[in-house]
gemmi code that builds the backbone of each chain (N, CA, C; Angstrom):
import gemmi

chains = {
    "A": [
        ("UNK", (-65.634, 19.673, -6.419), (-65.276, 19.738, -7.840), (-66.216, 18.845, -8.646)),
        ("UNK", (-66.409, 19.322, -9.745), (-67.035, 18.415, -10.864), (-66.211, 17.410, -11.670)),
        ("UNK", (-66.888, 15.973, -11.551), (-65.991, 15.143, -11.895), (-66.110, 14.978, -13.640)),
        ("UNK", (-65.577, 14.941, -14.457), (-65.873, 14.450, -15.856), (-65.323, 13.282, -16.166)),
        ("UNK", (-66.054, 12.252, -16.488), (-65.440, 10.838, -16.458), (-66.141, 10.688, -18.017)),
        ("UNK", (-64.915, 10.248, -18.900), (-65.062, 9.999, -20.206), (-65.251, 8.634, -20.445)),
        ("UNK", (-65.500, 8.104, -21.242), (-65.480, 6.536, -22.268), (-65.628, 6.647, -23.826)),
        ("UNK", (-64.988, 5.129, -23.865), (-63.887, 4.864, -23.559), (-62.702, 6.136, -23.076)),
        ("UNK", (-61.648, 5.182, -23.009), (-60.315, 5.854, -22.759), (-59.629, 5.588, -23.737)),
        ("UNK", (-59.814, 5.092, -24.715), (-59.498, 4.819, -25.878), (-60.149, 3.826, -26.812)),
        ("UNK", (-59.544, 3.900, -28.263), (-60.758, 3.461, -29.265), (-59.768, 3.101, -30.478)),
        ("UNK", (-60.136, 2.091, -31.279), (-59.851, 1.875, -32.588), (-60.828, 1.253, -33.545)),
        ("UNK", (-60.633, 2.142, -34.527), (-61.807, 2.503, -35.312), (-61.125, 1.922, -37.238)),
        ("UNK", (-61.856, 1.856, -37.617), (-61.244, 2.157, -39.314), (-61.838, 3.326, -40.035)),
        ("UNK", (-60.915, 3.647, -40.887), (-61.254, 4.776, -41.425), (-62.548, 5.146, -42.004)),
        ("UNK", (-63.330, 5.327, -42.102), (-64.843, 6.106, -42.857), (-66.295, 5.401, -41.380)),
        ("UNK", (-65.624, 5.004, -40.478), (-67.067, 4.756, -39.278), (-66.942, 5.650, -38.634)),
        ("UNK", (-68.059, 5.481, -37.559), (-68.784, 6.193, -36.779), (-67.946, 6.363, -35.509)),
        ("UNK", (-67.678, 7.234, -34.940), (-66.762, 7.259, -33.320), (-68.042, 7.785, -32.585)),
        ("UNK", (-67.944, 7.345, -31.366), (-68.912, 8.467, -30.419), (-67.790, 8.115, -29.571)),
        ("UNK", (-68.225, 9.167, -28.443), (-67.200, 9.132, -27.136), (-68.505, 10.025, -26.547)),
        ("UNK", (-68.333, 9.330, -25.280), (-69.043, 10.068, -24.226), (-68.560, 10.892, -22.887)),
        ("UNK", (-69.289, 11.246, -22.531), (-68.456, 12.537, -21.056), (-69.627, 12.621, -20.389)),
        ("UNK", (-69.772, 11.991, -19.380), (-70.642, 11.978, -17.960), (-69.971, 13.187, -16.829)),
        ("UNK", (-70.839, 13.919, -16.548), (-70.890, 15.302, -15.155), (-71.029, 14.299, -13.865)),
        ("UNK", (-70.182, 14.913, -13.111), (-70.884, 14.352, -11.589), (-71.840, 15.215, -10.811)),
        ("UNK", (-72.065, 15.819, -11.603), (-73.564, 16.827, -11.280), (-73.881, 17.770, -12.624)),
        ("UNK", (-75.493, 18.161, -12.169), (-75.980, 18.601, -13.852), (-74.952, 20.206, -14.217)),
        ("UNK", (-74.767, 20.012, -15.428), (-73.872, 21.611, -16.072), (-74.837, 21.956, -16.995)),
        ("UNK", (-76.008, 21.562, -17.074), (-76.830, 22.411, -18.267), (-75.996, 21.621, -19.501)),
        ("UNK", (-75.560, 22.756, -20.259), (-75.385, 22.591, -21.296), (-73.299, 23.123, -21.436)),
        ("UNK", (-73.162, 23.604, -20.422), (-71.818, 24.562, -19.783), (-70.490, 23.219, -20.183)),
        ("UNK", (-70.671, 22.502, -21.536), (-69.679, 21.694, -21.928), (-68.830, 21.676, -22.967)),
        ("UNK", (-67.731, 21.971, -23.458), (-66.721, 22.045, -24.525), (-66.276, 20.663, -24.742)),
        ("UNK", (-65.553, 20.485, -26.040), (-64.775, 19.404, -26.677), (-63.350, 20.203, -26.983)),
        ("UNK", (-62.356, 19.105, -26.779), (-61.151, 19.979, -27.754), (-60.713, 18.702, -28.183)),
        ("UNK", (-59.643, 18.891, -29.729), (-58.873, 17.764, -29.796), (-57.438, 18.073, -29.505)),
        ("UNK", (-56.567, 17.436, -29.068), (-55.698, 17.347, -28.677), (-54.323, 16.377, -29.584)),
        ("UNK", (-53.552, 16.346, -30.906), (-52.781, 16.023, -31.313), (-51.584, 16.018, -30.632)),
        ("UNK", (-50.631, 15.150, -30.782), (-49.254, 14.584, -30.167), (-48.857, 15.930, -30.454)),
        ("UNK", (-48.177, 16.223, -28.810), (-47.207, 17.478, -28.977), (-47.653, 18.709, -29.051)),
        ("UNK", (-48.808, 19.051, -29.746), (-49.631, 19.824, -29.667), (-50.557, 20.587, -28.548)),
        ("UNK", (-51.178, 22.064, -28.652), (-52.183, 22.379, -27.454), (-53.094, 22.315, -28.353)),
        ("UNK", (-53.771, 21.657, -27.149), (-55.634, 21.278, -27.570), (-56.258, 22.061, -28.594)),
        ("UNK", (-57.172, 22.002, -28.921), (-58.012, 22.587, -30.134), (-58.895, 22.602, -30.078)),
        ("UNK", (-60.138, 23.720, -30.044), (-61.514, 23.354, -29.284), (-62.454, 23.415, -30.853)),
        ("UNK", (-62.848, 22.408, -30.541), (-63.822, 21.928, -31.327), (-65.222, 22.317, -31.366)),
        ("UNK", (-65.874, 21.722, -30.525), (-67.305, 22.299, -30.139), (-67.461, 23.155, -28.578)),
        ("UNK", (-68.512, 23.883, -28.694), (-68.918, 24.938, -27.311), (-70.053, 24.933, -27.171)),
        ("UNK", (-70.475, 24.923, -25.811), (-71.920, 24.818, -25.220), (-72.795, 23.594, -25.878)),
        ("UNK", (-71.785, 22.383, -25.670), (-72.215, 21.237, -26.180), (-72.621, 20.773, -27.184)),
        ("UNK", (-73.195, 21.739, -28.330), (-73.453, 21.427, -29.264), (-73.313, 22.492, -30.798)),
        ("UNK", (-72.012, 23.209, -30.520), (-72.112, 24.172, -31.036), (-70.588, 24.018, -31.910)),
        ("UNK", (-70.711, 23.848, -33.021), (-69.289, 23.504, -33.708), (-68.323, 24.780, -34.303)),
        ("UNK", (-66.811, 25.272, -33.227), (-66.449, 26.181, -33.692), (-66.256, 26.504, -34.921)),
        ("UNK", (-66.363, 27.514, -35.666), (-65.763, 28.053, -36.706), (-64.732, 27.682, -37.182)),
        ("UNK", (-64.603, 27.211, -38.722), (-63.759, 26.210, -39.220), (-63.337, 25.027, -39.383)),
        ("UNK", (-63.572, 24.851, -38.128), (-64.237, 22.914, -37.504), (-65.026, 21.780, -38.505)),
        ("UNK", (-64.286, 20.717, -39.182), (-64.900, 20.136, -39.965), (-66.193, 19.738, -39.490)),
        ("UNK", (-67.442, 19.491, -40.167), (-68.783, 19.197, -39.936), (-68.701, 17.112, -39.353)),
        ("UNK", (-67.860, 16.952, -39.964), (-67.520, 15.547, -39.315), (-67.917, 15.718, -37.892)),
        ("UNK", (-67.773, 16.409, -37.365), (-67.657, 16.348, -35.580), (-68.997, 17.022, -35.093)),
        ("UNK", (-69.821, 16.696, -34.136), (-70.818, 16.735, -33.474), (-71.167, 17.046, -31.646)),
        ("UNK", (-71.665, 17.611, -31.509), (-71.334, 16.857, -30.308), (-73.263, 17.203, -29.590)),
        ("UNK", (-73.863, 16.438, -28.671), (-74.889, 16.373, -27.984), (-75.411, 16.543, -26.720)),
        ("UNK", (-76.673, 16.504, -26.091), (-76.076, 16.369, -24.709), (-76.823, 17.622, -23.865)),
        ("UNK", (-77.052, 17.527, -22.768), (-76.991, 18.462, -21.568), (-77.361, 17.609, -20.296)),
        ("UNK", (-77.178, 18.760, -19.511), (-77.591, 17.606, -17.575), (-75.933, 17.590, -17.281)),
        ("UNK", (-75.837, 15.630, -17.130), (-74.842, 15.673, -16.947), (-74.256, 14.608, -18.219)),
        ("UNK", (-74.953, 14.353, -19.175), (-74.753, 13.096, -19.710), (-74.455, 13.806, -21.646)),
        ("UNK", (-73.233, 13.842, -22.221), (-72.965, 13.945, -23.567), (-72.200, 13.411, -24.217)),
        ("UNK", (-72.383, 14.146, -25.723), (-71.682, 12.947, -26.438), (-71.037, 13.744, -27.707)),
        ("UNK", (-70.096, 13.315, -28.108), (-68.986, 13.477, -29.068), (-69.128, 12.257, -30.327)),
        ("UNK", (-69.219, 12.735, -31.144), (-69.495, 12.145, -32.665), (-68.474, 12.518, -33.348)),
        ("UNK", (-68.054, 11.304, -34.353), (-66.911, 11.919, -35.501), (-68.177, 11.126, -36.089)),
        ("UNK", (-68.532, 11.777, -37.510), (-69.571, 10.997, -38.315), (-68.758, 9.703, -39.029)),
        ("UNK", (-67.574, 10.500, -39.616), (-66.834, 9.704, -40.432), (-65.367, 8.971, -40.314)),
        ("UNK", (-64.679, 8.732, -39.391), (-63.447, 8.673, -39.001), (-62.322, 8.881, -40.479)),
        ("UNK", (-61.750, 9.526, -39.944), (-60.781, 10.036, -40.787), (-59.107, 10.091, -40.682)),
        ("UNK", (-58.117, 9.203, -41.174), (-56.820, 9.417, -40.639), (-56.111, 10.656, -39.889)),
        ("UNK", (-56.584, 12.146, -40.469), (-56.225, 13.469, -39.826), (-56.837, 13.234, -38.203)),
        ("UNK", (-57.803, 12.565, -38.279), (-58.751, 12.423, -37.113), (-57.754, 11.878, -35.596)),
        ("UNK", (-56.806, 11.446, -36.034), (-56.033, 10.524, -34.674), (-55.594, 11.724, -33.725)),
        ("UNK", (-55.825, 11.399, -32.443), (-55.537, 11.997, -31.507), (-56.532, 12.171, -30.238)),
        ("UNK", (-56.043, 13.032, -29.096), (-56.845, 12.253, -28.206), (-58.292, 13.530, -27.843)),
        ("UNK", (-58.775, 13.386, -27.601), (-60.488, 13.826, -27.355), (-60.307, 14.306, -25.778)),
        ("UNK", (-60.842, 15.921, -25.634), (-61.329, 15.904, -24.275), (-62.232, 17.132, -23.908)),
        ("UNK", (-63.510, 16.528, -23.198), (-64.669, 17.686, -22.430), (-63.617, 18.207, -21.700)),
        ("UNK", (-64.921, 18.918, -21.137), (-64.346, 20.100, -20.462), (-65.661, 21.127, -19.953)),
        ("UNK", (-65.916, 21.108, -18.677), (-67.091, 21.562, -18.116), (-66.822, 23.238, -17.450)),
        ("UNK", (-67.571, 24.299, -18.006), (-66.991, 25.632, -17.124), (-68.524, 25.778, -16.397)),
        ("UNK", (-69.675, 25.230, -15.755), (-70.403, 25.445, -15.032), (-70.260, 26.157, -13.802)),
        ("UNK", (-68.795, 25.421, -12.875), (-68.811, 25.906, -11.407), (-66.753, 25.474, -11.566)),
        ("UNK", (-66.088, 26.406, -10.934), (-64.558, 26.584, -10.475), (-64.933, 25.469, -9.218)),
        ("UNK", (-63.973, 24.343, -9.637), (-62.445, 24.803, -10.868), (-63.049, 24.593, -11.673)),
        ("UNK", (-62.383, 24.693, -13.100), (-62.930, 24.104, -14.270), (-62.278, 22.771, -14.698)),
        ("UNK", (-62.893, 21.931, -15.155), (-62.203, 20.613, -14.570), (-62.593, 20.095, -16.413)),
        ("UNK", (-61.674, 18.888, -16.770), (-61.396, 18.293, -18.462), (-61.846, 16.726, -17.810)),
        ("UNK", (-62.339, 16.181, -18.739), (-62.471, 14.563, -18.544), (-61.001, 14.003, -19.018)),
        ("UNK", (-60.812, 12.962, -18.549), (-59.653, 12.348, -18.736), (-59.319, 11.825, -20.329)),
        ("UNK", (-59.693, 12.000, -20.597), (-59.591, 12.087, -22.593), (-59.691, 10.626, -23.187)),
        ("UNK", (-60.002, 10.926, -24.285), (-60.202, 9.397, -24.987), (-59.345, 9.323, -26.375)),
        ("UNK", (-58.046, 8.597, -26.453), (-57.333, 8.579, -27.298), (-57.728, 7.526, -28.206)),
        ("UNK", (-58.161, 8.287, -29.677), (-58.736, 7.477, -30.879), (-57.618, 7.345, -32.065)),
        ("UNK", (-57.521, 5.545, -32.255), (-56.556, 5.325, -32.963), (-57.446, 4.523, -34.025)),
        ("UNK", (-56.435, 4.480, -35.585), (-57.109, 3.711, -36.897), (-56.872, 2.409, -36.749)),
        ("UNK", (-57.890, 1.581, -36.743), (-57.743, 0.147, -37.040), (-57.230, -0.086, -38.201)),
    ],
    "B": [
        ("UNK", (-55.925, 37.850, -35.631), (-55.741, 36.417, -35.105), (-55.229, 36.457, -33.756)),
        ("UNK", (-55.727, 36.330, -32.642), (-55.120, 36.044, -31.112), (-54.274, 35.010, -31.117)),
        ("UNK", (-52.801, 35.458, -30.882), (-51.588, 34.236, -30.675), (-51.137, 34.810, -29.271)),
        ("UNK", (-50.882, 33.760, -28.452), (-50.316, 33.373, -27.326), (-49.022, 32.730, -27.374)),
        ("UNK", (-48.425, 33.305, -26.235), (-47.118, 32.517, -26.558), (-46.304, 32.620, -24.828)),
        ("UNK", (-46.185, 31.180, -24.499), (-45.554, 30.855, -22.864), (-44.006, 31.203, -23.083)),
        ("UNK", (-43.516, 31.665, -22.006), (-41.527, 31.683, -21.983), (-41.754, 31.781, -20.247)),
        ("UNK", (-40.508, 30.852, -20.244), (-39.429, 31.120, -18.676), (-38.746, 30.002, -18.606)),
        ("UNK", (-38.805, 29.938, -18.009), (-37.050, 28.821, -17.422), (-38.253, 27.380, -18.089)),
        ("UNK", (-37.309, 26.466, -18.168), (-37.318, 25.020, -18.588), (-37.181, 24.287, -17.637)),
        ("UNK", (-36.257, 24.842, -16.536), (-35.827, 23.710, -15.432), (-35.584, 24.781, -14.173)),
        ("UNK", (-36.506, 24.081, -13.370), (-36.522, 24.379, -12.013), (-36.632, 23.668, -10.967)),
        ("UNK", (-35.649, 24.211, -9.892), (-35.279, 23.392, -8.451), (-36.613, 23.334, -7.646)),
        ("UNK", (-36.188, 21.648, -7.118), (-37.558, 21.737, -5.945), (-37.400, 22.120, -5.296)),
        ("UNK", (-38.508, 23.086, -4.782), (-38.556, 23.740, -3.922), (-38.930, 25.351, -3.681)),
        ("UNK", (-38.874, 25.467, -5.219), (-38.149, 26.712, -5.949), (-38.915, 27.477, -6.390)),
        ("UNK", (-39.272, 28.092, -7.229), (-40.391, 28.883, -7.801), (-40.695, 29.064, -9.429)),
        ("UNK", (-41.629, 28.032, -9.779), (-41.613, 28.030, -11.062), (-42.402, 29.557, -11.431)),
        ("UNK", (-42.020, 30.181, -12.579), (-41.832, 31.487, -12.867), (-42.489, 31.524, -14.835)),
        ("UNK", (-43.851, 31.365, -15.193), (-43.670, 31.772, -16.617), (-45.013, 32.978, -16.937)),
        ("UNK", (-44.680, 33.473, -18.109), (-45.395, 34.049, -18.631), (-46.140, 33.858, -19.765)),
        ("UNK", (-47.140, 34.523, -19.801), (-47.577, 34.577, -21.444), (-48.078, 35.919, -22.041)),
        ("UNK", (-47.236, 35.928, -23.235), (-47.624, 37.222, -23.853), (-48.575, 37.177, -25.153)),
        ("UNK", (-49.856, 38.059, -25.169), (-50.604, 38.065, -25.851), (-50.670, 38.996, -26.954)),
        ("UNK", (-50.591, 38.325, -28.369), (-50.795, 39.752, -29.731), (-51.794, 39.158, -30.338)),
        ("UNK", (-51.978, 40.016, -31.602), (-53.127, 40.331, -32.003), (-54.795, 40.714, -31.583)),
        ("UNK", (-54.015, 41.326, -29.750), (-55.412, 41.555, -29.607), (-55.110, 42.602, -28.102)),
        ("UNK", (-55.706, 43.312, -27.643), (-55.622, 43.526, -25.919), (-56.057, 42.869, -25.065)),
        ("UNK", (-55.288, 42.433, -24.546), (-55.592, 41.486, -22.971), (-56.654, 42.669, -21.865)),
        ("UNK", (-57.165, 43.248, -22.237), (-57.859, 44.409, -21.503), (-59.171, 44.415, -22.267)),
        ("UNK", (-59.305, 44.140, -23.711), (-60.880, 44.162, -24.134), (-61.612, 43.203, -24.485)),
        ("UNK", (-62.730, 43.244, -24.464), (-63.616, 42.200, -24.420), (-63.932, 41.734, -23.038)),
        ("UNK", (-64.442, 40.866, -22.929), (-64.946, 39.908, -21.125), (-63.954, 38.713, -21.665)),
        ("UNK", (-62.578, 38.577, -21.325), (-61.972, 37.276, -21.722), (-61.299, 37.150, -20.275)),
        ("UNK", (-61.332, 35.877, -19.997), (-60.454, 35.218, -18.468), (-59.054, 35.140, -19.601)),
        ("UNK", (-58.174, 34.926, -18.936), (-56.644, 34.151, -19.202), (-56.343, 33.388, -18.659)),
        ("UNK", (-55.924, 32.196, -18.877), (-55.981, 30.875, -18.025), (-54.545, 30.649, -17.939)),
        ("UNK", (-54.038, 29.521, -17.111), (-53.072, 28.813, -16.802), (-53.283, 27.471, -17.025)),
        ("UNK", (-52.802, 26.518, -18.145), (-53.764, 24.906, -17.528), (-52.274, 24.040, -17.817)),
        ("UNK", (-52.233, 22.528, -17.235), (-50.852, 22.308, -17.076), (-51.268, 20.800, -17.277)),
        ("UNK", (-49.895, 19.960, -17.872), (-50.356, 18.485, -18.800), (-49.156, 17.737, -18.388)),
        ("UNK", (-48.667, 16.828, -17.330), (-48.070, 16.207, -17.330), (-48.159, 15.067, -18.201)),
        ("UNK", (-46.700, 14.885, -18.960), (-46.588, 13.445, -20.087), (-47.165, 12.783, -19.692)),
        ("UNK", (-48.091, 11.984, -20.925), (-49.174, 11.416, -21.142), (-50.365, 11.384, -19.845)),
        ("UNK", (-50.271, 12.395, -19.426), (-51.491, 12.432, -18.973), (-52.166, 13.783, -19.664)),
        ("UNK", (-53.670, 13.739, -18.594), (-54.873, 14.732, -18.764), (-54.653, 16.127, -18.558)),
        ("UNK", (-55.563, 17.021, -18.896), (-55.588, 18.622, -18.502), (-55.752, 18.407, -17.410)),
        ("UNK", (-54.600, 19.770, -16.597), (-55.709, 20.210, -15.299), (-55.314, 22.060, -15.250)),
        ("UNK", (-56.746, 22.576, -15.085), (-56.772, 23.930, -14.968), (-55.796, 24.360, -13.706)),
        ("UNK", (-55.474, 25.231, -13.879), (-54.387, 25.909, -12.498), (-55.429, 27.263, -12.162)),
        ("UNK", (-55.472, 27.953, -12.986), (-55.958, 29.228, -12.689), (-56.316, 30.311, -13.787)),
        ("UNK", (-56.884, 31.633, -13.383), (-57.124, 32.307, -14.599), (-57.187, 33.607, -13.899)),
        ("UNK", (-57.044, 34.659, -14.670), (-57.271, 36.269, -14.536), (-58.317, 37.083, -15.281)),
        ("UNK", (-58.404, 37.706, -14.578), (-59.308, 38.929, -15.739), (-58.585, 39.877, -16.057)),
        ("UNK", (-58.853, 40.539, -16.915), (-58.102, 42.168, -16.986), (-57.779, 43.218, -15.767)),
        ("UNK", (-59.135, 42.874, -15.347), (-59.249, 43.691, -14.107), (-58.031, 43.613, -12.433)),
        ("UNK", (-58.037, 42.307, -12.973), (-56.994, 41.654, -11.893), (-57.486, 40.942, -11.023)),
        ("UNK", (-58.691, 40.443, -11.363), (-59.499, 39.582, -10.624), (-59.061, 38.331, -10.654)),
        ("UNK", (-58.673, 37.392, -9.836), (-58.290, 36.261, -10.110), (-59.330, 34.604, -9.733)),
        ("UNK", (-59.166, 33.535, -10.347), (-59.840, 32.198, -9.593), (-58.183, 31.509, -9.609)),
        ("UNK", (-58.372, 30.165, -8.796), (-57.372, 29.426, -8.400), (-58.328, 28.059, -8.377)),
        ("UNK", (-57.587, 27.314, -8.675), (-57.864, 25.738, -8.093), (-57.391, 25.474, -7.061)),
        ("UNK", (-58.262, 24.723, -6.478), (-58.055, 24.693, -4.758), (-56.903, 23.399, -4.539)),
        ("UNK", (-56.995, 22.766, -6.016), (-56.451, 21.442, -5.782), (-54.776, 22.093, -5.385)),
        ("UNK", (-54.460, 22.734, -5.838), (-52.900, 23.793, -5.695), (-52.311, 24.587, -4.563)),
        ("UNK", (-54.016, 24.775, -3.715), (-53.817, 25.434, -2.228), (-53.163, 27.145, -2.778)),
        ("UNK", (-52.641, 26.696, -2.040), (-52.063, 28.424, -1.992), (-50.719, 28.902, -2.452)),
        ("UNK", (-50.315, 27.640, -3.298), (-48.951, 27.710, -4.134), (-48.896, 28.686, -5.139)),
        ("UNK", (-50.325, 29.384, -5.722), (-50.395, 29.713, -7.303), (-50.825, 31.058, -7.049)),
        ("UNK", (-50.147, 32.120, -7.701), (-50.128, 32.829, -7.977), (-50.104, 33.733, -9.400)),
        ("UNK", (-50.994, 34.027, -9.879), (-51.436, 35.028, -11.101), (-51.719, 36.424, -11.502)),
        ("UNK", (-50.679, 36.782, -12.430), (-51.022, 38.278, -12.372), (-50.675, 38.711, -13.856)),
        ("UNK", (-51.814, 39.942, -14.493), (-51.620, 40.969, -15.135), (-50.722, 42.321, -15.169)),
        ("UNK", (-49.880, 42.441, -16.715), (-49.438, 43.606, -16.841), (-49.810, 43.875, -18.241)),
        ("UNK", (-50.941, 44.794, -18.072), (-52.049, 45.155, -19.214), (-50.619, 46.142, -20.266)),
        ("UNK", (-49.488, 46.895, -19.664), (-48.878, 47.613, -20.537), (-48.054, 46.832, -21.321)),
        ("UNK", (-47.850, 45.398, -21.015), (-47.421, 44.607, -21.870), (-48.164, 43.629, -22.512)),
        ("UNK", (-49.389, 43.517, -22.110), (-50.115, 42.173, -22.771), (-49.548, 41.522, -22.523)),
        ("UNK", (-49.485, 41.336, -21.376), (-48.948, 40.097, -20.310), (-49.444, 39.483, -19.013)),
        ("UNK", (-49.932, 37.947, -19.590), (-49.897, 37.537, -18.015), (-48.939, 36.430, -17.284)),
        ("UNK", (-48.848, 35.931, -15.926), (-47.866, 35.810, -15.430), (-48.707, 34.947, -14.766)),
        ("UNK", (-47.914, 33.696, -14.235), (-48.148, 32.591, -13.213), (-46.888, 32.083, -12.501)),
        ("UNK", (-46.926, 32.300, -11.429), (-45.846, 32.259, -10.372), (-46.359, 30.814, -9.496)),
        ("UNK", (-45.710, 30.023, -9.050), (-46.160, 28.286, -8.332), (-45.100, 27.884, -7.337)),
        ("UNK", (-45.352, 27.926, -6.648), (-44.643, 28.034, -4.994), (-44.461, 26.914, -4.841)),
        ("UNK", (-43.128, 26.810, -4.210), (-42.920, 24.841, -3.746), (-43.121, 24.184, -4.727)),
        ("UNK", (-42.075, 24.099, -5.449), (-42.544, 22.692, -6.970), (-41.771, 21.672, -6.294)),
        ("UNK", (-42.365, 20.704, -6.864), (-41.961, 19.235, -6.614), (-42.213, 18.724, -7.534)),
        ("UNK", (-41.552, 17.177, -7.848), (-41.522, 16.714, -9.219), (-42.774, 16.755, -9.946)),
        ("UNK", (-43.902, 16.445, -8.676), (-45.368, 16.408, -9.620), (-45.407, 17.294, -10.166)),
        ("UNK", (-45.105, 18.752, -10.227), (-44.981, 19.869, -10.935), (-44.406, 20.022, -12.142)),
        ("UNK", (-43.637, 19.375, -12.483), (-43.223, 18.975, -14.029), (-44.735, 18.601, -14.931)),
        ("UNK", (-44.536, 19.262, -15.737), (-45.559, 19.519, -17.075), (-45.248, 20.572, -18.218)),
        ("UNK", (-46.366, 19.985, -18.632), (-45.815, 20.986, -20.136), (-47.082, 22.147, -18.960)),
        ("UNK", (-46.962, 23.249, -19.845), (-47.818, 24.661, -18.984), (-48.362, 25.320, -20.305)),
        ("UNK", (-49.568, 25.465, -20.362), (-50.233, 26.386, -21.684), (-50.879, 27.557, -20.902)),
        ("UNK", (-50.713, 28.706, -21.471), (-51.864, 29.696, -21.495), (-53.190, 29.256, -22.350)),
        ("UNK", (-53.901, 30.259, -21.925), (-54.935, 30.100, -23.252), (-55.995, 31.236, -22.651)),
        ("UNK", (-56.741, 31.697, -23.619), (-57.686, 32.855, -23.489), (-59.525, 31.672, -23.175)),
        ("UNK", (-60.169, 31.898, -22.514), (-61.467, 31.741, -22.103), (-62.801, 32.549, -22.218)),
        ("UNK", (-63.306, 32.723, -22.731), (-64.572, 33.449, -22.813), (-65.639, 32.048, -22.195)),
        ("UNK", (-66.466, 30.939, -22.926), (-66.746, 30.273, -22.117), (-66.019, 28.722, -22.101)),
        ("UNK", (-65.486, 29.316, -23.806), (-64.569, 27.593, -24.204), (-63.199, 28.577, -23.773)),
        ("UNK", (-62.441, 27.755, -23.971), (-60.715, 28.288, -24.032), (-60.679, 28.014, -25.811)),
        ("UNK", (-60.643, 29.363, -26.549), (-60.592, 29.328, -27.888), (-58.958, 29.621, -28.688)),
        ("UNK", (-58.544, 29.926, -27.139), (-57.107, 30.438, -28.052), (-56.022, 29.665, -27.180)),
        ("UNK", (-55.315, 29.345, -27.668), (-54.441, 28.513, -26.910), (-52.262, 28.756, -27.611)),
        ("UNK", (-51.646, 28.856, -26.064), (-50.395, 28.989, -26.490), (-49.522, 27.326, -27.218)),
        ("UNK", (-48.920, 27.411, -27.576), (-48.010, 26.242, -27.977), (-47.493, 25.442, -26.807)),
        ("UNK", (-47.505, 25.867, -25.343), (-47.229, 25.299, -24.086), (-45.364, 25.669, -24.365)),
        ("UNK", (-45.318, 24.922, -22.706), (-43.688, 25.071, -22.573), (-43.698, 24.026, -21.432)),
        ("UNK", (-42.493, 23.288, -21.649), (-42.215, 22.194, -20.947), (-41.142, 22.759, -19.490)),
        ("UNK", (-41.859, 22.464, -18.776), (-41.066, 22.946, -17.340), (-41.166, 21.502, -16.717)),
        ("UNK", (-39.549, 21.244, -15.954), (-39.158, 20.512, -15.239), (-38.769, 20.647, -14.136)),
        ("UNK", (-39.245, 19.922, -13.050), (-38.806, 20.037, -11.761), (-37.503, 19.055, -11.501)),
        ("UNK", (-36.256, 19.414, -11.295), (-35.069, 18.906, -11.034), (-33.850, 19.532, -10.416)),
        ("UNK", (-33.525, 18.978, -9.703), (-32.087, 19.453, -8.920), (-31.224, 19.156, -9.646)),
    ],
}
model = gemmi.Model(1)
for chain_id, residues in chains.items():
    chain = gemmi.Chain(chain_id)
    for i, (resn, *xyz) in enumerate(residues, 1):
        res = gemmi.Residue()
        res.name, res.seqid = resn, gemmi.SeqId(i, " ")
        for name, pos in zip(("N", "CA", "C"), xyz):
            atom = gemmi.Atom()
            atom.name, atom.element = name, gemmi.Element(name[0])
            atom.pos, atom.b_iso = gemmi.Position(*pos), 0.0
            res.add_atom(atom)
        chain.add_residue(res)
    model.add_chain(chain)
structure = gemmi.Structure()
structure.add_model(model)
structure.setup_entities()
């Protein structure tokens, strides 16, 4: 299996900075990486596809970079709507396996 | 708009056979190249994929599950189905469908299934 190991595991930020979060492969996926966000109670929400590709509707706040095994997740601007927790997600090779998520809270 | 939506029991015996579905509208579960997934979230923890289908009836499994999981299509309902053999408490989670092309773009509201006697 492919491991996805995120950082942090969590974060506090104030409102209008910079977030990055990162997601390390335990082997290269190209580019074969998603983001979703994930709100309390809620199912996930995919954000970006093929690492750098921001779904449709998806505020421009969010970014994401990256291929191999090494990427990265950007909020440009942190934003109160913004709270909740962050997670990759690699479909290169079955299973398809999520990094352990990074829950971003407002300072 | 593709909406998904999980139903079956809430509470199930260990041992037992957790049993849900998901039914798909605004779209056919038969067109396009889309997988249908299974993925499952125990409180406060992480995703983990279970499994997925094709239209065709082609299936993948996570190995981490062995041979507990079972998945299947009924294209005359826009329906798919995940059947999980031997639950035990670790089996308690919330359970989402969701549609896959290469992201998972569509996603059900989940359903909270419990493993309890």
């Amino acid at each position: 299996d492919i491991q996805m190991t995120q950082s942090p595991s969590s974060l506090s930020a104030s409102v209008g900075e910079r977030v990055t979060i990162t997601c390390q492969a335990s082997q290269d996926i190209s580019s074969y990486l998603n983001w979703y966000q994930q709100k309390s109670g809620k199912a996930p929400k995919l954000l970006i596809y093929d690492a750098s590709n921001l779904e449709t509707g998806v505020t421009s706040r969010f970014s994401g970079s990256g291929s191999g095994t090494d990427f990265t997740f950007t909020i440009s601007s942190l934003q109160p709507e913004d709270i909740a927790t962050y997670y990759c997600q690699q479909y290169d090779n079955l299973p398809l396996t999520f990094g352990g998520g990074t829950k971003v809270e407002i300072k | 708009q593709v909406q998904l939506q999980e139903s079956g029991p809430g509470l199930v015996k260990p041992s037992q056979t957790l049993s849900l579905t998901c039914t798909v509208s605004g779209g056919s579960i038969s067109s396009g190249s889309y997988y249908w997934s299974w993925i499952r979230q125990p409180a406060g923890k992480g995703l983990e994929w279970i499994g997925r289908i094709y239209s065709s009836g082609s299936t993948n499994n996570n190995p981490s599950l062995k041979s507990r999981v079972t998945i299947s299509v009924d294209t005359s309902k826009n329906q798919f189905s995940l059947k999980l053999s031997s639950v035990t408490a670790a089996d308690t989670a919330v359970y989402y469908c969701a549609r896959q092309w290469s992201q998972f773009d569509y996603w059900g509201q989940g359903t909270l299934v419990t493993v309890s006697s």
